[in-house]
C-alpha atoms as one frame of an Amber mdcrd trajectory, in Angstrom:
protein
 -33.961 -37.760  77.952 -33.660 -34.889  75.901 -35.772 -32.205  76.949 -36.890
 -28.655  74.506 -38.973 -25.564  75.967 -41.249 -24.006  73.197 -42.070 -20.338
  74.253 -43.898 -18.198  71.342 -41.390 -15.401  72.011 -38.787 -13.941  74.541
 -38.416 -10.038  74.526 -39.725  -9.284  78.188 -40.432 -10.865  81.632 -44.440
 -11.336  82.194 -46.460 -14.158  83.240 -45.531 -16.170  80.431 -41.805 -16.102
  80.962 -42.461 -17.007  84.709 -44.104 -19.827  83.272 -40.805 -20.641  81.089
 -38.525 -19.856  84.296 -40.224 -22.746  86.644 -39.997 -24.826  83.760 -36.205
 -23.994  83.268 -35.979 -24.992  87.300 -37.615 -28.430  86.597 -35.119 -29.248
  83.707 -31.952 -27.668  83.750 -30.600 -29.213  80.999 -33.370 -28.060  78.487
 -33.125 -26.252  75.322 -35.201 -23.532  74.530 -36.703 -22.853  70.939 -38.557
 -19.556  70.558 -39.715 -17.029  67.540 -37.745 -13.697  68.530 -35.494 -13.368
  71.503 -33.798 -10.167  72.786 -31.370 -11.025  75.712 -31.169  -8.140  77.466
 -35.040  -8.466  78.320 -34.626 -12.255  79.584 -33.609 -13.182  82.821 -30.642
 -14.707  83.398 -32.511 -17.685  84.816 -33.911 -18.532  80.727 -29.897 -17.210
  79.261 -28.359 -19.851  81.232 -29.852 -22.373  78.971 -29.065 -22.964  75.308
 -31.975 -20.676  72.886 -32.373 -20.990  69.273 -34.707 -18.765  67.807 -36.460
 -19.199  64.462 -35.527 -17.380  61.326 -37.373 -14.707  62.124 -34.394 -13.517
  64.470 -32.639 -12.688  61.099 -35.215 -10.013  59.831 -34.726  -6.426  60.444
 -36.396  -4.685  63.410 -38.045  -8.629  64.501 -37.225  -8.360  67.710 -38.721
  -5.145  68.558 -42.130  -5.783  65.729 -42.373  -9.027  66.164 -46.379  -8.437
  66.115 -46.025  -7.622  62.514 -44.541 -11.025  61.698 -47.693 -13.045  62.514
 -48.428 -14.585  59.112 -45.142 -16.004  58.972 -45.162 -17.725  62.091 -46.456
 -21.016  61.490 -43.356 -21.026  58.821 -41.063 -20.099  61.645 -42.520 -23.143
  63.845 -42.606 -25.353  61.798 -38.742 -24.698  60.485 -37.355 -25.446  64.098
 -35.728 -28.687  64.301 -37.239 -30.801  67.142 -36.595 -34.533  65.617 -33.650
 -35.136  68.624 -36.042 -34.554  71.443 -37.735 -36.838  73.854 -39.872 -34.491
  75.849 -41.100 -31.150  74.562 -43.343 -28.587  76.777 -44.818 -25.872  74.709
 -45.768 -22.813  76.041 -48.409 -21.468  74.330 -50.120 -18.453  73.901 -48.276
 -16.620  70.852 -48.588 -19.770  69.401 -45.944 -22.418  70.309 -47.568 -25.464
  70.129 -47.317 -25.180  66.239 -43.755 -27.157  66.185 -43.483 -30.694  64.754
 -42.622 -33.044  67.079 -40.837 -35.994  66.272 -42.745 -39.073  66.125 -41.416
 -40.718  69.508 -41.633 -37.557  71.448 -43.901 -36.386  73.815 -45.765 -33.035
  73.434 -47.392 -31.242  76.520 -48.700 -28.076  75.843 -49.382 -25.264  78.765
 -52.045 -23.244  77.344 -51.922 -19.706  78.787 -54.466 -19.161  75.995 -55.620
 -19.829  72.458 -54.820 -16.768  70.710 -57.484 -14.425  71.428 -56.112 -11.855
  68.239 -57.700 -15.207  66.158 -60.427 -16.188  68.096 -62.787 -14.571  70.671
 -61.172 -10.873  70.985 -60.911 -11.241  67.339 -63.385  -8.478  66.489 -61.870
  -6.107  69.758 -58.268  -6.413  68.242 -59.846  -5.670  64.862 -61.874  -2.879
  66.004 -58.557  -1.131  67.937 -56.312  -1.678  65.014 -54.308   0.316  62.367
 -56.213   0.690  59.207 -53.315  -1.265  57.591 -54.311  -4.562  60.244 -58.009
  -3.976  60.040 -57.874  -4.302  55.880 -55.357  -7.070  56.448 -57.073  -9.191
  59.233 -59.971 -11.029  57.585 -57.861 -11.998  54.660 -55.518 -13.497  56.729
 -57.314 -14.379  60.402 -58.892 -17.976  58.148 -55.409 -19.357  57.369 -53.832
 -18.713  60.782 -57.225 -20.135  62.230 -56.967 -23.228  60.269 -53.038 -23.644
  61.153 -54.165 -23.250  64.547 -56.847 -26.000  64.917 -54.883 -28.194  63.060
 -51.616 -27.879  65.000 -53.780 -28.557  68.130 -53.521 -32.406  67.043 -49.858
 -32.776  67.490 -50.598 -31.986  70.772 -50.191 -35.121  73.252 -51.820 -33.398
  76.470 -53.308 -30.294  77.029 -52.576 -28.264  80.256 -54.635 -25.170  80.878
 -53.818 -22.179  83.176 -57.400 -21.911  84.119 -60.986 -22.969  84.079 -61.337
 -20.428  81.707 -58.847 -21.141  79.213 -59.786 -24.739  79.565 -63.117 -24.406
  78.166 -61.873 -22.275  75.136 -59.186 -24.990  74.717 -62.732 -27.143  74.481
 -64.337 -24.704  72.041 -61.727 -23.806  69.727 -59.402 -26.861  69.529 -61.996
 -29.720  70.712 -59.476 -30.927  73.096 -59.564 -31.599  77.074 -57.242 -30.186
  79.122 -56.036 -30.623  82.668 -55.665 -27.256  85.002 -52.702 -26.338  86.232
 -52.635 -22.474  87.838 -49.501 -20.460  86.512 -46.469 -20.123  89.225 -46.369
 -16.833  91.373 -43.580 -16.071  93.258 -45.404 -15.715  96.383 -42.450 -15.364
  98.417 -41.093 -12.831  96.574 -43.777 -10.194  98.405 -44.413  -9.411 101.834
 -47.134  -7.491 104.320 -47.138  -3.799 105.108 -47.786  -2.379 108.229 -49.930
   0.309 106.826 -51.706   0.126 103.565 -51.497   4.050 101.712 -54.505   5.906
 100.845 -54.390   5.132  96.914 -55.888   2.473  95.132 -53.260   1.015  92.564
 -53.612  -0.623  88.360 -51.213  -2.216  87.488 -49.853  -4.329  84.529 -49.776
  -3.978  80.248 -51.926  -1.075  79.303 -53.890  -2.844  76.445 -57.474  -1.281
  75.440 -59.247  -5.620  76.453 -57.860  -5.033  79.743 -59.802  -1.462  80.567
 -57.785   0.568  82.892 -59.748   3.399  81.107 -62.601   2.653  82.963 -61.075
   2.623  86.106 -58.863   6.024  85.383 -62.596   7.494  84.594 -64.194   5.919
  87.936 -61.560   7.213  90.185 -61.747  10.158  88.551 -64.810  10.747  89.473
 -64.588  10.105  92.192 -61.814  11.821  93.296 -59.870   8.907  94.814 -56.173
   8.225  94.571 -55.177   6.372  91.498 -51.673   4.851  90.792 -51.388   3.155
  87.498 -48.183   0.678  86.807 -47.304  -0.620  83.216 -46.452   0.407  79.914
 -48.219   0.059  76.271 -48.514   1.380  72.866 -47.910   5.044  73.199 -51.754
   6.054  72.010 -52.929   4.119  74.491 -51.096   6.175  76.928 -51.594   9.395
  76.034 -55.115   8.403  75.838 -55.492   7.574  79.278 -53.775  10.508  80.588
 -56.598  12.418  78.413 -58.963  10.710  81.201 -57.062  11.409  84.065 -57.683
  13.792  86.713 -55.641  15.114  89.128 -55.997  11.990  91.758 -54.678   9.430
  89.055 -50.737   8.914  88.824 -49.427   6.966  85.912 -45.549   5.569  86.634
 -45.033   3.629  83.837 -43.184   0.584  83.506 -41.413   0.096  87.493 -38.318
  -1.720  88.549 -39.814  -4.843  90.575 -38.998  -3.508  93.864 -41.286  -0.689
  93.360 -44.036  -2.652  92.332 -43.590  -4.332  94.745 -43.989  -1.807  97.383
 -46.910  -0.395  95.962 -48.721  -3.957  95.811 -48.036  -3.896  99.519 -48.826
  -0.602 100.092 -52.133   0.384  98.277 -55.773   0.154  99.998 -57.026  -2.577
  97.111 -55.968  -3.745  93.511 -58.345  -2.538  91.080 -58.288  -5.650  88.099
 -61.289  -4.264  85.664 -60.396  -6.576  82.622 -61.245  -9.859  82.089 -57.731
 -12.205  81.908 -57.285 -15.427  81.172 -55.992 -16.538  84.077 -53.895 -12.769
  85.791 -51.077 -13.475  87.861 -51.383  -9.938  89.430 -54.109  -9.854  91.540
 -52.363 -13.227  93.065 -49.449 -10.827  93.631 -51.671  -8.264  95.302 -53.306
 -10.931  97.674 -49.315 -12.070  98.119 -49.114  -8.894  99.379 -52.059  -8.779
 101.874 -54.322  -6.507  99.599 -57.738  -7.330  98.422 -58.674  -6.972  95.137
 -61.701  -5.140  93.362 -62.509  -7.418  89.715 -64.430  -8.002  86.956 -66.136
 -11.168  88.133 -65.428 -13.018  84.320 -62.549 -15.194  83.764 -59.452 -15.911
  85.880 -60.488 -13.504  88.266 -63.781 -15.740  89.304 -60.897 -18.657  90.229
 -58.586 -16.454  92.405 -60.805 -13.905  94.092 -62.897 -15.170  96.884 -65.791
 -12.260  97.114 -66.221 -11.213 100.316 -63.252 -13.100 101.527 -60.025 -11.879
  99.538 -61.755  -9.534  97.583 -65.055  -8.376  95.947 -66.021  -8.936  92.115
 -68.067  -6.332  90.151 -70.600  -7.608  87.784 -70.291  -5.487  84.780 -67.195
  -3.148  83.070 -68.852   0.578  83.800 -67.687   3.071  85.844 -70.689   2.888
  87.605 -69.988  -0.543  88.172 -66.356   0.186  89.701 -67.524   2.969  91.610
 -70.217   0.890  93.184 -67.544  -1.938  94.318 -64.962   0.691  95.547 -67.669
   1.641  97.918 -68.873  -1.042  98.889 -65.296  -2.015  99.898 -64.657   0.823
 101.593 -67.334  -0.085 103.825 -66.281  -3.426 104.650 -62.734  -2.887 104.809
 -62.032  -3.709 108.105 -63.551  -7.299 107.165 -60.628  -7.828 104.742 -57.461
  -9.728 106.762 -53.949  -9.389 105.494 -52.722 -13.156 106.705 -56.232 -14.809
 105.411 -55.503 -13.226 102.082 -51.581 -14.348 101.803 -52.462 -17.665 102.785
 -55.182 -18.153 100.009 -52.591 -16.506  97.619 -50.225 -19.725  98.467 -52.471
 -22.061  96.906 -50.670 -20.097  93.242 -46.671 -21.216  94.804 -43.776 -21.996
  92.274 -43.923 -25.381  94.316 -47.155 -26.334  93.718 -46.965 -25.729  89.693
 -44.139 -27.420  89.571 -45.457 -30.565  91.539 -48.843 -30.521  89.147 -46.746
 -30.549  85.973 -43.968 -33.384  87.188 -46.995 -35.498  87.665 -48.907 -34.583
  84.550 -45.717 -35.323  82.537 -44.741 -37.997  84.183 -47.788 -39.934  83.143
 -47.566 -39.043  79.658 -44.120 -40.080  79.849 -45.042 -43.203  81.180 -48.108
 -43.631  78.853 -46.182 -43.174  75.656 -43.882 -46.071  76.985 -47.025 -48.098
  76.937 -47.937 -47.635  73.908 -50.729 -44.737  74.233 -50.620 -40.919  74.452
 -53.423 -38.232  74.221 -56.836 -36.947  75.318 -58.381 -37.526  71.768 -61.956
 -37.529  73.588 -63.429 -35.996  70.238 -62.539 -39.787  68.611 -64.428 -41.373
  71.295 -67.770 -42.851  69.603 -70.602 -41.660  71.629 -72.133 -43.357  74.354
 -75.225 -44.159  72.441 -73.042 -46.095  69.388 -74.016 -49.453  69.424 -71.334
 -50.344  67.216 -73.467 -50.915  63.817 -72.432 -49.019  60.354 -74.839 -46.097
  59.561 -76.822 -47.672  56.802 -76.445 -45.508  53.657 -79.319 -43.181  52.367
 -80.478 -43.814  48.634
């Protein structure tokens, strides 16, 4: 069996390419077809296996403004050449999915997310946007839209990182998905002795994901901030605008440092709201509770009271309140309870839930049937009779 990897595009090592990694682990042997791929910012894990980018690799500057190249990605899909595969896992978020698979093939898509840029974050990316984009977006946001619907149907089975993701898979593509949580390398992190006296914020600084508001609460406050991650320069500077005295920004970290500050701060502060967020999983890997936005991922990961607490609403006020209010339950928080819950998120257990899921697509293409087409499923009301005609 001939196996391909679909990953929208390879130029760093996030959640996605973890994703691509455990995949790489379950089928050594795999090819991997992606957009844009710069190998010095891909593990060696994903360079041990064969890549073959899309045409896009050959244009000027691609790898580094790839962004820019969204109109011509559905092109760049759709040239790959997939017809000598048996088994192909997409792994979608950039898109991916947007390949044509041969006809005897199966296609299982993991959904990290339908692309919010098209759908619901549509008018946040918009707003946030070079005046170039913004003139630019709602001439071209109905094609890619379309493209992405319609590529949903070459789509055997649906796999969704969340709950969350699962019902916008539902909304947008009118497909039903199973739920399979993304791998964390829960091993990888270990308990401190002694948590530090600063809070910590870590991951892409991205205006949907609102670190501003916590740089403003804990300036405010007065309380020790550290902030971990990197983003588009204006974003930076316009944090550090915010930031008092109290709030530290380190930029993009080598893993062992993030690492150490996972296991070192009082809480994880996670104000956005992710699809799914593989670092507040890390934090809890660590021991540390973590302070949310009760929306999305966060609502399937944090346990309030128990591995965490979730805030209701993205204000300062709002953060403050919960920073307090953890501060005065501390003690209540327990390192070991937290790792353990943080287990349920293993490499292992991803890796077990996808065998299985593509094993019985595997074995349901054999017999003749593949899908989750419920949307062709007559309603449970049809009684089997042709709607008489209207004259």
């Amino acid at each position: 069996m001939r196996v391909a990897i679909v990953h929208y595009w390879l130029v760093s090592m996030r959640g996605g390419e973890k994703v691509v990694e455990a995949l790489c682990d379950m089928y050594p042997d795999a090819d991997i077809f992606t957009l844009v791929y710069d190998a010095e910012k891909t593990s060696e894990k994903i360079r041990r296996h064969r890549i073959i980018p899309s045409f896009l690799q050959r244009i000027p500057g691609a790898v580094s403004n790839y962004q820019a190249l969204l109109p011509l990605m559905p092109f760049a899909l759709e040239s790959l050449d997939l017809k000598d595969y048996d088994l192909i896992i997409s792994s979608e978020s950039g898109p991916a999915k947007g390949i044509i698979p041969p006809p005897h093939a199966v296609h299982v898509c993991y959904c990290h997310s339908p692309m919010r840029y098209l759908w619901d974050h549509y008018h946040i990316y918009r707003s946030t946007a070079g005046f170039a984009t913004r003139m630019m977006m709602p001439v071209l946001a109905p094609f890619l839209r379309s493209w992405d619907a319609s590529s949903s149907l070459r789509v055997d089975r649906f796999v969704a990182n969340s709950h969350h993701v699962s019902e916008r898979v539902r909304k947008y593509y009118r497909r039903s998905t199973s739920v399979v949580p993304p791998p964390v390398s829960v091993d990888d992190f270990a308990l401190a002795a002694d948590p530090g006296d600063f809070y910590l914020c870590a991951g892409q600084i991205v205006p949907y994901k609102r670190v501003d508001l916590a740089v403003r609460a804990f300036t405010e406050m007065g309380r020790n901030l550290v902030v971990i991650g990197d983003g588009a320069p204006r974003d930076v500077e316009a944090l550090k605008r915010l930031a008092g005295p109290t709030v530290r920004f380190l930029g993009r970290t080598s893993f062992p440092v993030l690492k150490a500050n996972l296991a070192h701060c009082r809480a994880l502060l996670f104000p956005g709201e992710e699809d799914f967020g593989i670092v507040p999983v890390e934090a809890m890997a660590s021991g540390r509770p973590v302070i949310a936005y009760g929306r999305g991922g966060a609502l399937e990961t944090v346990v309030h009271g128990h591995t965490g607490l979730l805030f209701n609403e993205q204000s300062v006020e709002a953060i403050i309140g919960a920073v307090r209010e953890f501060e005065e339950r501390a003690l209540l928080f327990q390192p070991e309870a937290i790792r353990a819950h943080a287990s349920r998120f293993s490499v292992q257990n991803f890796q077990a839930s996808m065998r299985k899921i593509i094993d019985e697509e595997l074995a349901a293409k054999r017999s003749g049937f593949s899908g989750d087409f419920d949307f062709l499923t007559p309603p449970s009301s049809y009684n089997g009779e042709l709607p008489v005609p209207l004259h």
